[in-house]
C-alpha positions as CSV (number, residue, x, y, z in Angstrom):
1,X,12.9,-22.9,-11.8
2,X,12.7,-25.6,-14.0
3,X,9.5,-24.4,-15.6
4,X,9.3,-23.0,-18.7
5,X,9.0,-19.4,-19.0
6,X,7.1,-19.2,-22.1
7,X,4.5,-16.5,-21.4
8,X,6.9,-13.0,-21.8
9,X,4.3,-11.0,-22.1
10,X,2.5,-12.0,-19.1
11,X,5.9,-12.3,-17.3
12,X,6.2,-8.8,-18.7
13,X,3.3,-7.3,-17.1
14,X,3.9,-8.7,-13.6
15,X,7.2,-7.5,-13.7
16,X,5.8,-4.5,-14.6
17,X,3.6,-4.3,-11.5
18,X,6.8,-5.4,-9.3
19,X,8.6,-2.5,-10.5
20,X,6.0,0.2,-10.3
21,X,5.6,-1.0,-6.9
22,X,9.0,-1.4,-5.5
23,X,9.6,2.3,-7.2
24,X,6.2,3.7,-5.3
25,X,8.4,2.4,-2.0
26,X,11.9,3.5,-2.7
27,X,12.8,-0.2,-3.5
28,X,15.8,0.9,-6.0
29,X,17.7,-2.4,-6.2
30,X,14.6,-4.4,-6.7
31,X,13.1,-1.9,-9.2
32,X,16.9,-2.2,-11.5
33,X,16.6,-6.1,-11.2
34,X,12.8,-5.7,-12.9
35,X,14.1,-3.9,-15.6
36,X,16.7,-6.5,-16.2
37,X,14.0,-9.2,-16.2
38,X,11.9,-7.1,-18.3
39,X,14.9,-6.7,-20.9
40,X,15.7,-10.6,-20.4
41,X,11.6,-11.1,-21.0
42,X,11.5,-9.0,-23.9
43,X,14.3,-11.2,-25.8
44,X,12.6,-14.3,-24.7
45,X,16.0,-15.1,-23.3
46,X,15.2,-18.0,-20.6
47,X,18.0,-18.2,-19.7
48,X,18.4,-14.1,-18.6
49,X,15.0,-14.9,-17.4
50,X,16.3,-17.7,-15.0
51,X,19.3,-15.9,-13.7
52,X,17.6,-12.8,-13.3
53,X,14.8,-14.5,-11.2
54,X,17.4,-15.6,-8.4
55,X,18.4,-11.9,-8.0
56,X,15.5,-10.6,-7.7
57,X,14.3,-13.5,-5.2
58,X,17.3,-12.5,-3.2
59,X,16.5,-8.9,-3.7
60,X,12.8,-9.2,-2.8
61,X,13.9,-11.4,0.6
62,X,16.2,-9.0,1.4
63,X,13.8,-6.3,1.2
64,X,10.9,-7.8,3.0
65,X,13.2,-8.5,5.8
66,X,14.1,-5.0,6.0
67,X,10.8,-3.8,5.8
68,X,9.9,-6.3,8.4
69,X,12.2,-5.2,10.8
70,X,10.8,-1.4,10.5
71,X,7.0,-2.9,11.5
C-alpha cells in the first residue's frame, strides 16, 4: 500500500480488465468496486485509490473463496 500509485492510466486499464472480467462471471460487487477505482484513478485521487484497493481486496477474496468452494 505504501507505494505510489502514480501510473492512472495503467491502473486504469487493469481495472478495466478486472471489471470486464468479474462482469463476464456475474461478479457484481466486485465489478461496482472497479468502477469506483476507475473514478478514484481517473481523479488521480491516491487516496480513493488506496481505500478503494482494500475493498476490492476484500471483495476479490471473498469471491475466490466462493468460487472455490463451487470447484
Amino acid at each position: 500500500m505504501e507505494r505510489k500509485l502514480s501510473d492512472y492510466k495503467n491502473i486504469g486499464m487493469h481495472i478495466n480488465q478486472l471489471m470486464g472480467s468479474s462482469s463476464s462471471i456475474g461478479a457484481k460487487r466486485v465489478r461496482n468496486v472497479c468502477v469506483a477505482f476507475r473514478a478514484a484513478s481517473d481523479q488521480n485521487n491516491r487516496t480513493g485509490c488506496l481505500r478503494v484497493l482494500e475493498v476490492l481486496e476484500h471483495d476479490y477474496c471473498f469471491l475466490k473463496n466462493k468460487l472455490h468452494e463451487l470447484f
